[in-house]
C-alpha positions, 0 to 999 in steps of 0.5 A: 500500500502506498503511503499518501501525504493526505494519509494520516502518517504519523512518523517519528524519528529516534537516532543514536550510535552504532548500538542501534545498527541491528535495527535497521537491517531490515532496511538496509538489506532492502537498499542492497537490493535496490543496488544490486538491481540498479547495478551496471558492473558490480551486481556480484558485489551486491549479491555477495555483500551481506549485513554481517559485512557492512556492519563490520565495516561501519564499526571499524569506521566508528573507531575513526569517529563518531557514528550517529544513525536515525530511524524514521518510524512508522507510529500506526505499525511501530515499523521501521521505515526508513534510516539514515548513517551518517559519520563524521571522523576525528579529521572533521571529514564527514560522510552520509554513509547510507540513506534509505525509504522504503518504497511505500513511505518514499514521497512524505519527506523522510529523506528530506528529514534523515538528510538534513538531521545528518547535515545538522549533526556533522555541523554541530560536530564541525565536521569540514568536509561532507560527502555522500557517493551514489553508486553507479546506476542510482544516478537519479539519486543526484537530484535529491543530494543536489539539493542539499548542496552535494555535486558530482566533484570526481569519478572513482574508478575500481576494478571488478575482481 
């Protein structure tokens, strides 16, 4: 069921550190998803990637820093609907490391909401430098970054193992 802004939805959002990293496997495994699909040269990296694995990464990130994670709500069924990862390093090097909406709740501003508490927090923890990557094939993810002030500023190339 698709999710209206005439709906009575009523979103609330909760953030914390890497503690709350198990509660958003749910989502995060559905953004995998919805890379792999969009993938052009790295589907095997999508397939093969599990939450076991990305949260291990995200973890041994948090050692270089802090870690902040927040979780959109959905109060009429106390599910988790969409998130966002956001880090900033000791170097005051920030990164949105992970943003996503499930599909049905995409529209009602939850990502506009997740994107600009991140930017918030890596300015109160005075964070110099912001960046987000979009992977290849989610190009249309620009728009919505582009809004927030984040451009295409480099094209990293990685070789397909």
């Amino acid at each position: 069921m698709k999710h209206q802004n005439n709906q009575k939805t009523t979103i609330t959002y909760r953030s914390g550190n890497e503690s709350l990293l198990d509660d958003i496997q749910a989502l995060w495994e559905g953004l995998n998803r919805h890379h792999r699909d969009a993938a052009v040269n790295f589907k095997a990296h999508y397939e093969s990637n599990t939450f076991a694995m990305r949260k291990k990464n995200l973890l041994t990130k948090a050692k270089n820093g802090q870690l902040r994670i927040e979780i959109a709500v959905d109060q009429k069924t106390a599910r988790n609907v969409g998130y966002c990862i956001s880090r900033v390093e000791f170097s005051g090097d920030a990164e949105m490391e992970s943003l996503y909406v499930q599909d049905d709740y995409r529209g009602l501003g939850l990502g506009t909401t997740l994107l600009g508490n991140a930017i918030a927090w890596m300015d109160e923890m005075g964070a110099h430098t912001k960046s987000v990557s979009v992977a290849v094939g989610n190009e249309q993810a620009f728009r919505f970054y582009e809004r927030f002030g984040f451009y295409p500023r480099k094209t990293v190339l990685e070789q397909i193992k």
